[in-house]
C-alpha positions in Angstrom: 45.2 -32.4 80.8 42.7 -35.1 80.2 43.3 -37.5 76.9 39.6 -35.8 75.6 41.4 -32.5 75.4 43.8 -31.2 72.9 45.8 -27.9 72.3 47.0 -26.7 68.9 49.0 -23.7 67.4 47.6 -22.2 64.4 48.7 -20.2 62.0 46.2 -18.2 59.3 48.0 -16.6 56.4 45.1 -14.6 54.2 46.7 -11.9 51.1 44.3 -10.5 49.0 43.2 -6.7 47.4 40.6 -4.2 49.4 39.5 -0.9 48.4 39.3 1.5 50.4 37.9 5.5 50.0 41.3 6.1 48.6 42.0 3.5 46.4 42.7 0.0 46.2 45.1 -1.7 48.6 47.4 -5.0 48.7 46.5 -6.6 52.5 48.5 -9.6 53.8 47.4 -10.8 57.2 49.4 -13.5 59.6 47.6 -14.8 62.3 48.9 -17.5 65.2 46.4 -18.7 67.6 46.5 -21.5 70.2 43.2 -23.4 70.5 41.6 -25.8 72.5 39.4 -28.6 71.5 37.6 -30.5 73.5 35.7 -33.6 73.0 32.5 -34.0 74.0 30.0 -37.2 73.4 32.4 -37.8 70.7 32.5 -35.0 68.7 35.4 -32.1 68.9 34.2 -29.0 69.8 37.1 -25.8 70.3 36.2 -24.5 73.6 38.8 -21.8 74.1 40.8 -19.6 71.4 43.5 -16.8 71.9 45.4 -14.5 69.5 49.3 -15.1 70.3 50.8 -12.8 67.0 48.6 -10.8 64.6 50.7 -9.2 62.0 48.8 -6.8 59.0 50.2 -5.1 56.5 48.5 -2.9 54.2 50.9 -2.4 50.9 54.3 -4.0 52.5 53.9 -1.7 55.5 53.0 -3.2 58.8 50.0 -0.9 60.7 49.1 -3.6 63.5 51.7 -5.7 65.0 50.4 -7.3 68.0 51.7 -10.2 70.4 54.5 -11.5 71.3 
């Protein structure tokens, strides 16, 4: 890999309140992500991003768990 590229793991975190038809609803959402970043005439530009663990729970109860 060239010095003007770099690679980072990311992980998003987001809890909050939705409402839905039936009501309202805690959500807690865990994302990890590896990105790319590339540097180009000297400013960093992400180039490439992909999903490596998406968690969501909707009241304490996992509905997507998907990754490794």
């Amino acid at each position: 890999m060239d010095p003007s590229t770099v690679v980072v793991i990311t992980t998003l975190h987001v809890t909050g309140d939705m409402t839905a038809p039936d009501g309202a609803h805690a959500l807690d959402v865990t994302d990890r992500a590896q990105d790319t970043w590339k540097s180009v005439g000297g400013k960093w530009q992400q180039t490439q991003s992909k999903d490596l663990h998406i968690v969501v729970k909707i009241d304490g109860n996992v509905v997507q768990d998907a990754g490794s």
